[in-house]
Backbone as CSV, one residue per row, in Angstrom:
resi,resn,N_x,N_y,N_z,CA_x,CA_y,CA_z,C_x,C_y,C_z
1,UNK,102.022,23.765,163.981,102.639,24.582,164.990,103.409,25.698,164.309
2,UNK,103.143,26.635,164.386,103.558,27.937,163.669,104.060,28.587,164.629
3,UNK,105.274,29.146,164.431,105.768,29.624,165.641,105.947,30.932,165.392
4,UNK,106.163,31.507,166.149,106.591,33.660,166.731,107.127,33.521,167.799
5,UNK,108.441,33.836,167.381,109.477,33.740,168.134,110.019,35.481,168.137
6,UNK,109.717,35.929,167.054,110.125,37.364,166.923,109.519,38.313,165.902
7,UNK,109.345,38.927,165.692,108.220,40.139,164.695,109.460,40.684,163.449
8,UNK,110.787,39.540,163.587,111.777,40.241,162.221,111.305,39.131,161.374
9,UNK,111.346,39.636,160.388,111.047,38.910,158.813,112.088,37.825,158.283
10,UNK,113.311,37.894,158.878,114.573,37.357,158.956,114.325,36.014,159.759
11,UNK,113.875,36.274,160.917,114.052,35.314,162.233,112.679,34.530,161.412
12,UNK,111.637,35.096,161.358,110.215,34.195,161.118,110.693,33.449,159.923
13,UNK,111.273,33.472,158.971,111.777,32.645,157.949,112.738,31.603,158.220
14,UNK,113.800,31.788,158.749,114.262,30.880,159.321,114.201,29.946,160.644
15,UNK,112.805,30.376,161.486,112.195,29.583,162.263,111.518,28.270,161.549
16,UNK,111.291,28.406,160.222,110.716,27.433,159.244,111.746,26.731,158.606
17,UNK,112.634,27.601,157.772,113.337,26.773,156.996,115.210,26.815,157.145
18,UNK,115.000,27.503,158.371,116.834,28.093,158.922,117.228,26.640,159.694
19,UNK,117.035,25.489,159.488,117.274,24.289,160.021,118.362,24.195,158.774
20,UNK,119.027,22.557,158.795,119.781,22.129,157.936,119.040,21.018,156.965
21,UNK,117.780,20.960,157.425,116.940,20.240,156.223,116.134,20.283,155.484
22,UNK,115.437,21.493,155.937,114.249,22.182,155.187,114.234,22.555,153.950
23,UNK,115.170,23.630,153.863,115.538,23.613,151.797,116.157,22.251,151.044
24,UNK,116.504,21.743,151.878,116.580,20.229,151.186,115.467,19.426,150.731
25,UNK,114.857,19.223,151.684,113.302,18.598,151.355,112.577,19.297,150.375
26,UNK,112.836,20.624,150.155,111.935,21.532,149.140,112.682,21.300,148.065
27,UNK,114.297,21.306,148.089,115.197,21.217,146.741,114.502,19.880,146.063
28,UNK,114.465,18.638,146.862,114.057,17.344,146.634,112.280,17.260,145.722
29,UNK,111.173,18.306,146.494,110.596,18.294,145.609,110.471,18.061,144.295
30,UNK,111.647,19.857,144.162,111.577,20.297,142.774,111.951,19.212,142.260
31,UNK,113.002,18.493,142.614,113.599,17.108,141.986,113.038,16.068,141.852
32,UNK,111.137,16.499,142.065,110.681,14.972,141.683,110.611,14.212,142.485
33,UNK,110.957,14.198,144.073,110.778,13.152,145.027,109.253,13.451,145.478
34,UNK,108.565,12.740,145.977,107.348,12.868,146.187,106.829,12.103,147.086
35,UNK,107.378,10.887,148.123,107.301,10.043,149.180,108.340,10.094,150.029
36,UNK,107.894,9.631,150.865,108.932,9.744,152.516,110.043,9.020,151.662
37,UNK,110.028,7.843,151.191,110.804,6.527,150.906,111.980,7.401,149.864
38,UNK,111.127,8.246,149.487,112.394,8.720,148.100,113.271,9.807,148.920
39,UNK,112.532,10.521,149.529,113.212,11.726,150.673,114.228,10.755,151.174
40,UNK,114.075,9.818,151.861,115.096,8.775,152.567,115.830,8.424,152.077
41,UNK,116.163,8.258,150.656,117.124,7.804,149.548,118.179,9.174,148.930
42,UNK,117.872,10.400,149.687,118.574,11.442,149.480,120.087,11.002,149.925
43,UNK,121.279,11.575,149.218,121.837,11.118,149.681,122.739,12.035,150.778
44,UNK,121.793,12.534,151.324,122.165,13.220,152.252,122.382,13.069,153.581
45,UNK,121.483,11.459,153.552,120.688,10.814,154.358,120.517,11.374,155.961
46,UNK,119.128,11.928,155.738,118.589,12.275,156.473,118.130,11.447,157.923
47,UNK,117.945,11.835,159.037,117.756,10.402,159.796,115.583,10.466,159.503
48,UNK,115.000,8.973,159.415,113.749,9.324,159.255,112.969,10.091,160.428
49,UNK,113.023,9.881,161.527,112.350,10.902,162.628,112.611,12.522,162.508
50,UNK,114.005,12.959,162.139,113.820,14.477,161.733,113.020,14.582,160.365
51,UNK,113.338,13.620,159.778,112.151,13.993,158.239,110.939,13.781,158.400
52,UNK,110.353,13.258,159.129,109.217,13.553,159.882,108.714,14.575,160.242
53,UNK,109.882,15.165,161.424,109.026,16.221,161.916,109.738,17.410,160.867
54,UNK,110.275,17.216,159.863,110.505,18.858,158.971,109.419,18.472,158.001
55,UNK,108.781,17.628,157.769,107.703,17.572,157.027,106.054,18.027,157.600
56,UNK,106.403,17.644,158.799,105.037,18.368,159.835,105.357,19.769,160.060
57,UNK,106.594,20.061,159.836,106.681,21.864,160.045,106.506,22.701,159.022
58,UNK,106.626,21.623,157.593,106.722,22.266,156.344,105.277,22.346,156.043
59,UNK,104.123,21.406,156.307,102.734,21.358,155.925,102.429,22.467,157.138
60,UNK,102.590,22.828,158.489,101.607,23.155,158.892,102.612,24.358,158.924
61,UNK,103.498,25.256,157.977,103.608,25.859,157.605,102.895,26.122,156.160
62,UNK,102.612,25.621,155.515,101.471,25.851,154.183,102.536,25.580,153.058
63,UNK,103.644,25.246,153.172,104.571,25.301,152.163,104.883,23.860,151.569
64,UNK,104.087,22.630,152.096,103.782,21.591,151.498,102.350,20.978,152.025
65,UNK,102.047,20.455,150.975,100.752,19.489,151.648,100.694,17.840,151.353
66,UNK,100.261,17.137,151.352,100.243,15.640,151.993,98.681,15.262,151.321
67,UNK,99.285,13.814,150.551,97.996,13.546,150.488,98.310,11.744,150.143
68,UNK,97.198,11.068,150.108,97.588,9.242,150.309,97.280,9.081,148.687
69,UNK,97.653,8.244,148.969,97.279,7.663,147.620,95.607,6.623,147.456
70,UNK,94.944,6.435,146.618,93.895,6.293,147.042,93.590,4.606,146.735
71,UNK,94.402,4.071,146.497,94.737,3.017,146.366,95.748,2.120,147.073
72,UNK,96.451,3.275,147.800,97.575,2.436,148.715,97.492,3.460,149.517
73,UNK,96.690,3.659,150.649,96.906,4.242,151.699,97.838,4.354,153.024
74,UNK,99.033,3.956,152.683,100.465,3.764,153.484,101.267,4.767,152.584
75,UNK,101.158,4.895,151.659,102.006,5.580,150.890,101.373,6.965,151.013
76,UNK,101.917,8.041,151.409,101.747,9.557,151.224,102.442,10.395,150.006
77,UNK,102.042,11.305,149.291,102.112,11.744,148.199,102.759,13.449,149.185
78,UNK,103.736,13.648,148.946,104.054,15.192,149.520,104.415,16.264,148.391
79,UNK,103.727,17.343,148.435,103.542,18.199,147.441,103.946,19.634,147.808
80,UNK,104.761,20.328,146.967,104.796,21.662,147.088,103.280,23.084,147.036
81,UNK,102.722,23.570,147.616,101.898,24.701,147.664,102.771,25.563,146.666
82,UNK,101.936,26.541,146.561,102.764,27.916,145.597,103.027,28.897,146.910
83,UNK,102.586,28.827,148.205,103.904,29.682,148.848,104.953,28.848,148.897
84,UNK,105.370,27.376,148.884,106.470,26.684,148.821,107.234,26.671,147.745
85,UNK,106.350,27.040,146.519,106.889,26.981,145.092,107.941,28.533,145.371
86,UNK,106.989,29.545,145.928,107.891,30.505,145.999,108.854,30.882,146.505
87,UNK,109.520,29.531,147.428,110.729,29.539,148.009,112.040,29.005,147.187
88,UNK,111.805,28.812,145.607,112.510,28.764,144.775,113.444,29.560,144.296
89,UNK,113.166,31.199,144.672,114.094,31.843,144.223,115.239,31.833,145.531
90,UNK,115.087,31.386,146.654,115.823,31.297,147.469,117.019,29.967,147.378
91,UNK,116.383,29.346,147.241,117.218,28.090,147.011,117.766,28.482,145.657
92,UNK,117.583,29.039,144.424,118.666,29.262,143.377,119.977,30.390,143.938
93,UNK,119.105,30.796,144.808,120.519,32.196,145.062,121.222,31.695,146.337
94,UNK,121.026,30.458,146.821,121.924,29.909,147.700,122.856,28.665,146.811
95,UNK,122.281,28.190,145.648,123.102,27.597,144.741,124.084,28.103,143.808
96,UNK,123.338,29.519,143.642,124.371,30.042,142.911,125.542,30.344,143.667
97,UNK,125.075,31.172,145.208,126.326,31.672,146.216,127.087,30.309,146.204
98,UNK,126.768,29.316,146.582,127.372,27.789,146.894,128.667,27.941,145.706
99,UNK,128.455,27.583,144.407,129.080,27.689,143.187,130.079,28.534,142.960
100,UNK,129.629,29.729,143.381,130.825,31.088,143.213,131.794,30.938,144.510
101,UNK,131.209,31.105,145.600,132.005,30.446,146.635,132.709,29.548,147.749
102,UNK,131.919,28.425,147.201,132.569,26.984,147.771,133.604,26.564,147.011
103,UNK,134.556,26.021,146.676,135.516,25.733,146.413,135.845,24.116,146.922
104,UNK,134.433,23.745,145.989,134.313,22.075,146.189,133.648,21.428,144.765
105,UNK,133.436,19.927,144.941,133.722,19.542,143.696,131.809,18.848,144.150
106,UNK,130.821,19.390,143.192,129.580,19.192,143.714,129.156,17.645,142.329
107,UNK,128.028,16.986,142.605,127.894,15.858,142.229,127.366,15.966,140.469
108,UNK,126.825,15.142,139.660,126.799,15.383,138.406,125.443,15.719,138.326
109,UNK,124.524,15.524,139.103,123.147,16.454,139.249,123.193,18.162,139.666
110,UNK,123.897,18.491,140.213,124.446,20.133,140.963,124.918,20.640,139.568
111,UNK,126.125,19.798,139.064,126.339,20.166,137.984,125.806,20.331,136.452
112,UNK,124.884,19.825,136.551,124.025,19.487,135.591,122.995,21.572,135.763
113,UNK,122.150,21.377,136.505,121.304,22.225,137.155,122.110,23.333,137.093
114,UNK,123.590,23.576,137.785,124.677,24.897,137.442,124.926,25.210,135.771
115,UNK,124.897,24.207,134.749,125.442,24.388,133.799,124.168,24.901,132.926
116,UNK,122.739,24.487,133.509,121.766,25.091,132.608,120.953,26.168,133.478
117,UNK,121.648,27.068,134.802,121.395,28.469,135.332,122.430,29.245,134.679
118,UNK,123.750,28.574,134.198,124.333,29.520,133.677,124.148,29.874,132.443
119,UNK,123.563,29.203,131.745,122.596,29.108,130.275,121.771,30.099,129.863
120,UNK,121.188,30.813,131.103,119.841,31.784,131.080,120.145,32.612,132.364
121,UNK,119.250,33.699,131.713,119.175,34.484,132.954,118.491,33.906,134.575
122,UNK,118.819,34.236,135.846,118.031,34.176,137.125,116.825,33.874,136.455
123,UNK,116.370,35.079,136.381,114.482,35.016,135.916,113.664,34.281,135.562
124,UNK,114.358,33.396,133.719,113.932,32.803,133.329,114.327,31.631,133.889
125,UNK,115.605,31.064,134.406,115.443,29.878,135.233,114.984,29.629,136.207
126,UNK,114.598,30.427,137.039,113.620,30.296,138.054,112.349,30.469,137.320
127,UNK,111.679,30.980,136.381,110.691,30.976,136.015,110.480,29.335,135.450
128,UNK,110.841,29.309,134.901,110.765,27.459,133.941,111.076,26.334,135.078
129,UNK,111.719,26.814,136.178,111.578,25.641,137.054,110.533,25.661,138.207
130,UNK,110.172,26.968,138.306,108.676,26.363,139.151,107.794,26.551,138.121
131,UNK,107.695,27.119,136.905,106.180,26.516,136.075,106.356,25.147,135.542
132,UNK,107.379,24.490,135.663,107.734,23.041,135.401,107.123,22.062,136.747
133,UNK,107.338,22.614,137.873,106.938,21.698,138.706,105.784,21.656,138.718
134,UNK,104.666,22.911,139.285,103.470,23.134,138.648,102.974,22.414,138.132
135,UNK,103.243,22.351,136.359,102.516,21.652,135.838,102.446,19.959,135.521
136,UNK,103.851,19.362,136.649,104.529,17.973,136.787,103.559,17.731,138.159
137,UNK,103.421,19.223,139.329,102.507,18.701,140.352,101.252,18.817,140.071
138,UNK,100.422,19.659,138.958,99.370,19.201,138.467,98.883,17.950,138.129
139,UNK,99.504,17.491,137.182,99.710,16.028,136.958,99.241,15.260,137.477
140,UNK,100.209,14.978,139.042,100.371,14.154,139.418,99.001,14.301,140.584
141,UNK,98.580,15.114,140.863,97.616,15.286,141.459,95.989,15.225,141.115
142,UNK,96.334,15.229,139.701,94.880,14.704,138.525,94.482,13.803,138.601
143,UNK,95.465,12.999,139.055,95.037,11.471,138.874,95.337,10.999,140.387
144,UNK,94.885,11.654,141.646,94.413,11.305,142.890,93.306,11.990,142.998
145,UNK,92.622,11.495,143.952,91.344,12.181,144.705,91.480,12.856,145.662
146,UNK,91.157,14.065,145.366,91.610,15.069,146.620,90.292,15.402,147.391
């Protein structure tokens, strides 16, 4: 379900991901989660019926895709696309804004991830973290049957 709600470039982007869970589920990617079960262990905790349906908005937006495992077909494998990969530079420049202007005390993973963007330029940390996933979602996708 793809929606047009309005012809601004602003509004159509955040008809997808202007919710409060959507860049989460994509942050979670990058982080290696890859099943409903691990999404659920965020500790953000999500309720499972909205992660449901932000996962049906995120695939049939093209910005993740879904696939079983071929050996345990209960288990779904959820994967970033490279238009999803390219929503990476968004989520660094809402982490960085977060950092400069929240005035809160973020967990030892946030901090971890802040201490090696401040290490390198934008560019190259956004560059090394989606050719990292890439080639971690290559991987992992070699060894299913697509």
């Amino acid at each position: 379900m793809k929606i047009n709600r309005s012809k601004c470039p602003l509004v159509s982007v955040l008809d997808i991901v202007g919710d409060k869970w959507s860049l989460v589920i994509i942050r979670d990617l990058f982080l290696g989660k890859k099943t409903f079960t691990e999404f659920m262990k965020s500790s953000e905790k999500i309720a499972s019926n909205i992660l449901s349906n932000r996962l049906d908005l995120l695939i049939n937006n093209d910005l993740i895709k879904v696939v079983k495992l071929p050996h345990d077909h209960k288990t779904k494998i959820y994967y970033l696309t490279n238009k999803g990969i390219d929503m990476y530079p968004i989520i660094y420049e809402f982490i960085n804004w977060s950092s400069r202007n929240l005035d809160k005390d973020f967990g030892s993973v946030s901090n971890q991830i802040l201490k090696e963007m401040r290490s390198q330029t934008s560019e190259l940390f956004i560059h090394k973290t989606q050719s990292t996933y890439i080639k971690n979602r290559d991987k992992v996708l070699a060894h299913i049957d697509l």
